[in-house]
C-alpha positions as CSV (number, residue, x, y, z in Angstrom):
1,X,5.9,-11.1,-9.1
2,X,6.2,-11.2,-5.3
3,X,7.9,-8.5,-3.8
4,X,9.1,-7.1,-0.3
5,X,8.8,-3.6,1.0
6,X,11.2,-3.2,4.4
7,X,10.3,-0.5,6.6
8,X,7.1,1.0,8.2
9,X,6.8,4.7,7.3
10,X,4.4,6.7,5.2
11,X,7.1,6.3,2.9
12,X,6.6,2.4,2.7
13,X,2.9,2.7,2.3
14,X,3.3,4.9,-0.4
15,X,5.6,2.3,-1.9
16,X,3.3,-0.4,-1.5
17,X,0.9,1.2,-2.6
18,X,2.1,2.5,-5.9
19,X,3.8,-0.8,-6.7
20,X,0.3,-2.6,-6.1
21,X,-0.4,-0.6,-9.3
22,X,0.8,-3.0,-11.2
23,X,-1.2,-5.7,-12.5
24,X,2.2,-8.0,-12.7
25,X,2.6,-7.6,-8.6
26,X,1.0,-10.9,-7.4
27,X,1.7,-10.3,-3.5
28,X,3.7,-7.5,-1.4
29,X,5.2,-8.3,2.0
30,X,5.8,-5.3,4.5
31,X,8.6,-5.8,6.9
32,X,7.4,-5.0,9.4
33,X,4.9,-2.6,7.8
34,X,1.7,-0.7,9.5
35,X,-1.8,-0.3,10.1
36,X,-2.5,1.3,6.6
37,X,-0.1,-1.4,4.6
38,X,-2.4,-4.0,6.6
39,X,-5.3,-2.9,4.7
40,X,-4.0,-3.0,1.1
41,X,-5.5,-6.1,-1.3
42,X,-2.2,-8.2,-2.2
43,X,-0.3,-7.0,0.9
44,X,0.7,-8.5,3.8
45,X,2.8,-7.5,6.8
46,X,5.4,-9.4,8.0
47,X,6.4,-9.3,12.4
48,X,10.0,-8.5,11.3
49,X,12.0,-5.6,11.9
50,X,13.6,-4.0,9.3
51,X,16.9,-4.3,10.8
52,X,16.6,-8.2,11.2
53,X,18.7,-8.8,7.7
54,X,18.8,-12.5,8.1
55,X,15.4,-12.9,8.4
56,X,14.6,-10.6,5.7
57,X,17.0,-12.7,3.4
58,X,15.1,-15.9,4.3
59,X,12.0,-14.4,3.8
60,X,13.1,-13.4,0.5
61,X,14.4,-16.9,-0.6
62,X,11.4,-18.5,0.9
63,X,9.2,-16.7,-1.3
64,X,11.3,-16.2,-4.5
65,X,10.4,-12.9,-4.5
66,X,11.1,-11.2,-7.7
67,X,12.1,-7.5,-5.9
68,X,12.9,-6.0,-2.6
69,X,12.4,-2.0,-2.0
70,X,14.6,-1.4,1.1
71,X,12.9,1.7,2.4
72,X,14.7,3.2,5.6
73,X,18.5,4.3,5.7
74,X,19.1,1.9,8.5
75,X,19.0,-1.3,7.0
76,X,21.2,0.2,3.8
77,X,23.8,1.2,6.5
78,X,23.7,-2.6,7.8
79,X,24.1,-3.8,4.4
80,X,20.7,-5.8,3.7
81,X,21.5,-5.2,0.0
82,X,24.7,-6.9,0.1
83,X,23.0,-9.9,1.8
84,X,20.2,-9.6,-0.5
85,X,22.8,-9.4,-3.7
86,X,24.8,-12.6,-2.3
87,X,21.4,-14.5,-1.5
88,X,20.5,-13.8,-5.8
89,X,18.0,-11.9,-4.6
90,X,17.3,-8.4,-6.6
91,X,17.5,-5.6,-4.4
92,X,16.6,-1.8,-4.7
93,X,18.8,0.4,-2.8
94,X,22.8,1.0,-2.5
95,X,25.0,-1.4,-0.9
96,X,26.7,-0.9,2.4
97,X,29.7,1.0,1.0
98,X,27.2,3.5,-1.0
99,X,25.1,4.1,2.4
100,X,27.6,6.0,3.6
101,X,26.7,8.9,2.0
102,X,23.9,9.1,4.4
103,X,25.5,7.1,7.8
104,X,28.5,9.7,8.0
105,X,28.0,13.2,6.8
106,X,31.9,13.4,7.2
107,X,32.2,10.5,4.2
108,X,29.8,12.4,2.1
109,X,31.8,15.6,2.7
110,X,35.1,14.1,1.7
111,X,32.8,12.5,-1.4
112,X,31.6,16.0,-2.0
113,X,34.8,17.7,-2.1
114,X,36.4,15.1,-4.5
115,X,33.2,15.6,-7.0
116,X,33.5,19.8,-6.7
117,X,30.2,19.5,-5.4
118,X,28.9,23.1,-4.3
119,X,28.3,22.2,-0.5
120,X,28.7,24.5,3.0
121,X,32.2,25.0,4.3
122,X,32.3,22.3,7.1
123,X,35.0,21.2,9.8
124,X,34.7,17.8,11.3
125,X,35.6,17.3,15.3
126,X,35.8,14.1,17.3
127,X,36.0,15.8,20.7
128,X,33.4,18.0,22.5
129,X,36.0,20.9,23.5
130,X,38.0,20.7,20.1
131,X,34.3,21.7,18.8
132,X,33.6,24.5,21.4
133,X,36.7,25.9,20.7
134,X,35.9,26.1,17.1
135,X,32.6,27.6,17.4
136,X,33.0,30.3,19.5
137,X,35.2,31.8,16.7
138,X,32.2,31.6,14.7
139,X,29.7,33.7,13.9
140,X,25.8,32.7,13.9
141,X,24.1,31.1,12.6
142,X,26.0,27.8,12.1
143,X,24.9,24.4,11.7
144,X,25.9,21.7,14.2
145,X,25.1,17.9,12.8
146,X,25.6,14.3,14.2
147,X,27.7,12.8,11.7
148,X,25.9,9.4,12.0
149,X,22.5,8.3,11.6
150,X,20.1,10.3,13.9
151,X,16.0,9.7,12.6
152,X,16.5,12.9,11.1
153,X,16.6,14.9,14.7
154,X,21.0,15.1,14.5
155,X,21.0,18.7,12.9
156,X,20.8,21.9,14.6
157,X,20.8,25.7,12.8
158,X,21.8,27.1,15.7
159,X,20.7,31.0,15.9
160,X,23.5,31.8,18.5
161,X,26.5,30.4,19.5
162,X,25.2,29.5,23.0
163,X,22.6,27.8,21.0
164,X,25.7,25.4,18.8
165,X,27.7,24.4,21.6
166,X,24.3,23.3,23.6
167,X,24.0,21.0,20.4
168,X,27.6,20.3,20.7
169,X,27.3,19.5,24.2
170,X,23.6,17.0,23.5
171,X,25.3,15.2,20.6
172,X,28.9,14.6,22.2
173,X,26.5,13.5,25.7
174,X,24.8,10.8,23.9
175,X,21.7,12.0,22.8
176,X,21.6,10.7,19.6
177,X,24.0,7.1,20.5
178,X,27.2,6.6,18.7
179,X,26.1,8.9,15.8
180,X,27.0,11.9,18.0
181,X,30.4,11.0,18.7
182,X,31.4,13.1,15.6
183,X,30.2,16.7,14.6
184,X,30.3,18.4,11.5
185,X,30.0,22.1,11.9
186,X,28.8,23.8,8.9
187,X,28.5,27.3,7.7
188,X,24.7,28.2,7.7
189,X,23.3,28.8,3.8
190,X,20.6,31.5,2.9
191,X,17.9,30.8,0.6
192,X,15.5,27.9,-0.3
193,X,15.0,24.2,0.8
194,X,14.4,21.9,-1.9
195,X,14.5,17.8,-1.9
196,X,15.6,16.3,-5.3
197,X,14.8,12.2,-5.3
198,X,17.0,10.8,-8.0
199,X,17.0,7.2,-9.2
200,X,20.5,5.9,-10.8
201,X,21.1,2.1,-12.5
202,X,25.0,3.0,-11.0
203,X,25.4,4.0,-15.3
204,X,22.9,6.9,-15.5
205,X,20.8,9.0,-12.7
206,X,17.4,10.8,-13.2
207,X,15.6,13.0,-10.9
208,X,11.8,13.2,-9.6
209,X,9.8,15.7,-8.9
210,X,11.4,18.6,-7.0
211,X,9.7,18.8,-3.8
212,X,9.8,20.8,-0.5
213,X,10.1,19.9,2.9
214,X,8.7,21.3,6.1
215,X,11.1,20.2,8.4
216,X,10.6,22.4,11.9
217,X,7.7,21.5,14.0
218,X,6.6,24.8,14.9
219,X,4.4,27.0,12.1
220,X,6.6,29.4,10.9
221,X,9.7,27.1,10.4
222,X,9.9,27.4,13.7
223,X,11.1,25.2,16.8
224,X,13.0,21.8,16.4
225,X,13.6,19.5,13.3
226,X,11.8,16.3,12.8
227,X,11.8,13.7,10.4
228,X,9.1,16.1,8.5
229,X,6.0,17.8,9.2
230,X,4.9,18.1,5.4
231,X,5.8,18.6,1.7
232,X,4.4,19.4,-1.6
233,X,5.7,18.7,-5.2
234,X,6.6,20.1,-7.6
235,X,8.1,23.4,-6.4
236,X,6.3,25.9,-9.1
237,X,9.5,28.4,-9.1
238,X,12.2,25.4,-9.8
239,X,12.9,25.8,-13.6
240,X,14.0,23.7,-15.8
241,X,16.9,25.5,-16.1
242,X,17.6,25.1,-12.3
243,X,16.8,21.0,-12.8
244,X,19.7,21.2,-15.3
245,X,22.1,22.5,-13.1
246,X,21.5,20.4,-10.5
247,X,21.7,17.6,-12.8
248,X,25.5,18.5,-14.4
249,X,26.8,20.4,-11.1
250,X,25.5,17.8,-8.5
251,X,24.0,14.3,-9.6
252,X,26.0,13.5,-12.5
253,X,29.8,14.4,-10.4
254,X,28.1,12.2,-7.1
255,X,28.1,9.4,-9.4
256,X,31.1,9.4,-11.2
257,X,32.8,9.8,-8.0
258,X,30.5,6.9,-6.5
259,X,31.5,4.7,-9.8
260,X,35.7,5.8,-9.4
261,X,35.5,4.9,-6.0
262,X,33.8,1.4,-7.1
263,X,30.7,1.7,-5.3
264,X,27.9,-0.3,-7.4
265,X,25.1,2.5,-6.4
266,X,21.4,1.4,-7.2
267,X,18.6,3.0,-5.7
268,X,17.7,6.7,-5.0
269,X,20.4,9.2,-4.5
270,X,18.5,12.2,-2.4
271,X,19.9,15.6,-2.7
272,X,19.1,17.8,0.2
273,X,19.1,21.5,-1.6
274,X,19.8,25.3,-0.4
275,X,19.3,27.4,-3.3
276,X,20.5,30.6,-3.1
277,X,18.8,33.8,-3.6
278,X,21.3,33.6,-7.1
279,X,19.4,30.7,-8.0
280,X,22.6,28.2,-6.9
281,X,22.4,24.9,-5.8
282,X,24.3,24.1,-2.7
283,X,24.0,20.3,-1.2
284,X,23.1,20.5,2.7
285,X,23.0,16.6,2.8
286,X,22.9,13.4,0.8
287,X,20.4,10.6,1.8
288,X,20.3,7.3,0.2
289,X,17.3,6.4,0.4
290,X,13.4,7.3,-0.7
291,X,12.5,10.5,1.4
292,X,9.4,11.1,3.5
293,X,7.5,12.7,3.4
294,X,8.5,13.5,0.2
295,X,8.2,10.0,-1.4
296,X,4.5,10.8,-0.3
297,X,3.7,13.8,-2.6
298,X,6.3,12.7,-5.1
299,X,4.7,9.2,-6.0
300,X,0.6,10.0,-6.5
301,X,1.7,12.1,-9.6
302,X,3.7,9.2,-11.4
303,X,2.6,8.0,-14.4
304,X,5.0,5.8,-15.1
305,X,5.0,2.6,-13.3
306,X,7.2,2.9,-10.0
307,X,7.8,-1.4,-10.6
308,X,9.1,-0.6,-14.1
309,X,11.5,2.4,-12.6
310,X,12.4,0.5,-10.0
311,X,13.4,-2.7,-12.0
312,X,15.3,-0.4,-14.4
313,X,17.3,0.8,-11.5
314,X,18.1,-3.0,-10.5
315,X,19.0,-4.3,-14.0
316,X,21.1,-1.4,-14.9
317,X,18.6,-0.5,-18.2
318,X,17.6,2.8,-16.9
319,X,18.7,4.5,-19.6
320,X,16.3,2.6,-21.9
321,X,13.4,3.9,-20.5
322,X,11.3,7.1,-22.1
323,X,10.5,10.5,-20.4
324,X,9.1,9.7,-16.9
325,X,5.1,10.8,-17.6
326,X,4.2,12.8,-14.5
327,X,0.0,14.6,-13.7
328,X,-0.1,17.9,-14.6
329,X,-1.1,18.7,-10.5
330,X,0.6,19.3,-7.6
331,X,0.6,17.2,-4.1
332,X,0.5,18.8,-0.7
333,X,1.3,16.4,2.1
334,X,0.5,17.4,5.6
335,X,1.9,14.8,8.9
336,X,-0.3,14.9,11.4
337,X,1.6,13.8,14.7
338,X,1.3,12.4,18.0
339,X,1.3,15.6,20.4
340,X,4.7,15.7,22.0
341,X,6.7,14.8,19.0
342,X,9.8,15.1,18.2
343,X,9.8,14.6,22.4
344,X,7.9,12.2,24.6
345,X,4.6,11.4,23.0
346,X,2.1,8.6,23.8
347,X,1.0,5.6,21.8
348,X,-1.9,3.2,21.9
349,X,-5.0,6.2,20.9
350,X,-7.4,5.0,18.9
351,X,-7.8,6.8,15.4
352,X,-11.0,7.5,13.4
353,X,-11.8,9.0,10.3
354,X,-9.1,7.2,8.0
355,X,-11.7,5.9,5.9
356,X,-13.6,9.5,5.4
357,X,-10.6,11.4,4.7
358,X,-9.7,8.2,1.9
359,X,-12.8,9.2,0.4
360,X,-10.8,12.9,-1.1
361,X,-7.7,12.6,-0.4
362,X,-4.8,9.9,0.3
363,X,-4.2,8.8,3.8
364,X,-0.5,7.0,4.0
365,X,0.1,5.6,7.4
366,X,3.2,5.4,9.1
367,X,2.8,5.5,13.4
368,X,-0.4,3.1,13.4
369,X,-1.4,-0.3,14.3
370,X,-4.1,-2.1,13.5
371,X,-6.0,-4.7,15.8
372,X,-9.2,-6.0,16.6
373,X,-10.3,-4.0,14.0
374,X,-9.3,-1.1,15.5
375,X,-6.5,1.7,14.4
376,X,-3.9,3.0,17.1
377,X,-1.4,5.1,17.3
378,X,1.8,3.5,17.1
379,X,4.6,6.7,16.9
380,X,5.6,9.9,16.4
381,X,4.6,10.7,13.0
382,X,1.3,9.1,12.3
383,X,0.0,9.6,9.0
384,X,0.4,11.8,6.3
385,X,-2.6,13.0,4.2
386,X,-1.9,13.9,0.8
387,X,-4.3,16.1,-1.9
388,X,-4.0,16.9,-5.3
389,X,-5.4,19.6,-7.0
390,X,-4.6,21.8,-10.3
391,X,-3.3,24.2,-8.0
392,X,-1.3,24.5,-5.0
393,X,-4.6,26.3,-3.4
394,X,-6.7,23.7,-4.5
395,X,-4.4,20.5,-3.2
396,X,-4.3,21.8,0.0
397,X,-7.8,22.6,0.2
398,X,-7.9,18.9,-0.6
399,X,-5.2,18.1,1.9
400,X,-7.3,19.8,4.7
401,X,-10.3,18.8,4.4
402,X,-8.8,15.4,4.6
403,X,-6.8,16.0,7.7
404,X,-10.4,17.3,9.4
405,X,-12.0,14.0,9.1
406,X,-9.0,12.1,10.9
407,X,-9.0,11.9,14.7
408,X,-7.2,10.9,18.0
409,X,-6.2,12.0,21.0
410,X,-3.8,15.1,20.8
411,X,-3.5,14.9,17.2
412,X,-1.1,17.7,16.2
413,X,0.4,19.0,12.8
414,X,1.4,22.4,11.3
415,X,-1.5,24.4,9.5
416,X,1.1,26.3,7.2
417,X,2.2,24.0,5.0
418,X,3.0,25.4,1.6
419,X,3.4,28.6,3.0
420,X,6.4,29.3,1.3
421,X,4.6,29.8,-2.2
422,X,3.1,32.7,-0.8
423,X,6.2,34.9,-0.6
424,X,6.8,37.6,-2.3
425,X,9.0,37.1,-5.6
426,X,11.9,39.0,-4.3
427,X,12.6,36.2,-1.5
428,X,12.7,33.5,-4.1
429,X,15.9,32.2,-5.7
């Protein structure tokens, strides 16, 4: 089978790479992939952008490829899979209509509130002063977020209200293009992050590994958001009886709202997850789409084949399949970054060391580009070097050592990760 990965993350080379482990995969193409998808046997990358949708298509028909993974949210918000899906062309991933649970926060707020989903309160504003106005009867913290599609960089926990009408002000200035023309202004949760990556066949929907983010650049959770500075799965304190509840109060109602609303949904439905210090789940924010640098940590414990997941997914048989087998580990993921980011940062630095740090632990590249032999830097997050280990202590040891042997120029990335898991238990939910 012939498939096509679109994107050029971490999160695609991870996808590649775990599809590759399947001896019925014949031949991968990236579009447009990297410098570390360059390097794996039976993939090639292809010079097109994963927003071009026609040539994807064409590609796809071309080839008579058997499968495409549509990894970034962009191309789902452009509606590759309906293309795909009108082309006969099996496609992972939601159509256009179900990508709006990621493109417009205010959608998935409206879907949220039809479902009785446990969310923030939130108010929606389409003018900068109308916003303002609102927030300076707040109280701090509050959350200020581009409605639209922003790379990840559109939400802001504002610590005072100075601090959420500066955001208001950046996102209703342009900052972040036509996704900033609406806000939704949320009331800040308390407690725990946790990512939840769920695949659904638009009949059923089964969660991964719970995993946890790093989002803020700065040790400490501190400073701006990114796309993700590192994660690790599975989070030790999320019990199955926590899993559960997520599953009935949160998964289950998205879906049947998605399916009254007739949205044919297939793909991965990410939860973005406060949980409070009463152990409740509370969605900050659908995605629709694999996340990284979750997808990162999630995958290298799979046991079950992602093709056979992912094919489930497509053909609607997802419910036929057994207990997903996972390793009894855990995966710490540390980004390492181009210095700068989530600002200006250079490109074009040569990197060493990817071929040591392979050696005990997983490098997945995501800013890189390969030529003449050579490795460069090609964007803000770099790579993502991933360890496992029988213990969270011993992944990252793993992780580290790993992220030691890799080198260019004004490499940067957070030396706490996993730092969470050593609070004390009376701060966990």
């Amino acid at each position: 089978m012939k498939i096509i990965v679109v994107g050029s993350g971490g999160r695609e080379h991870a996808l590649a790479w775990a599809l590759l482990k399947s001896a019925t995969v014949t031949q991968i193409y990236c579009c447009p992939g990297n410098g570390g998808t360059a390097r794996l046997e039976r993939c090639q990358n292809i010079p097109i952008q994963a927003t071009d949708l026609i040539d994807i298509t064409q590609l796809a028909v071309d080839e008579q490829v058997g499968l495409v993974v549509v990894g970034p949210e962009v191309p789902l918000a452009l509606g590759l899979v309906d293309r795909l899906q009108a082309a006969g062309i099996p496609a992972f991933g939601p159509t256009q209509a179900g990508a709006e649970i990621e493109a417009s926060k205010a959608w998935a707020k409206a879907l949220m509130s039809e479902a009785n989903i446990p969310t923030a309160q939130a108010a929606i504003f389409t003018t900068e002063t109308e916003a303002i106005h609102y927030v300076r009867e707040q109280k701090a913290p509050i959350v200020v977020k581009a409605d639209g599609l922003a790379a990840g960089k559109g939400v802001t926990v504002a610590n005072s209200i100075t601090e959420a009408i500066e955001a208001i002000e950046a996102a209703f200035g342009g900052e972040f293009g036509t996704a900033g023309q609406r806000v939704v202004i949320e009331e800040c949760l308390q407690g725990q992050e946790i990512s939840v990556l769920a695949l659904t066949d638009r009949h059923v929907i089964r969660s991964l590994l719970p995993a946890q983010d790093h989002k803020r650049i700065g040790e400490g959770d501190t400073g701006p958001n990114t796309g993700g500075m590192g994660a690790y799965a599975p989070v030790p304190w999320v019990s199955g009886e926590l899993m559960a509840k997520i599953q009935t109060q949160i998964l289950e109602p998205a879906l049947k709202t998605l399916q009254a609303r007739g949205i044919d949904y297939r793909g991965v439905l990410y939860a973005g997850l406060m949980i409070t210090p009463a152990g409740d789940p509370y969605v900050i924010e659908f995605n629709c789409r694999f996340g990284d640098p979750e997808t990162q940590v999630v995958l290298p414990l799979l046991k079950t084949p992602l093709l056979d997941l992912l094919l489930a997914c497509v053909n609607g048989t997802l419910a036929e399949l057994g207990e997903l087998a996972w390793a009894d580990q855990m995966a710490t993921g540390v980004v390492m970054a181009a210095g700068g980011y989530p600002g200006h940062f250079t490109k074009g630095d040569e990197i060493t060391g990817i071929e040591a740090a392979n050696s005990q632990a997983f490098v997945f590249q995501a800013g890189t580009r390969a030529a003449n032999g050579q490795l460069f830097t090609d964007g803000g997050r770099v790579l993502t070097v991933v360890g496992r280990g029988e213990t969270v202590e011993a992944a990252l040891a793993q992780t580290y050592a790993g992220v030691a042997q890799v080198q260019f120029h004004n490499a940067y990335f957070r030396r706490d990760i996993g730092h969470r898991l050593t609070a004390t238990s009376e701060n966990l939910p």
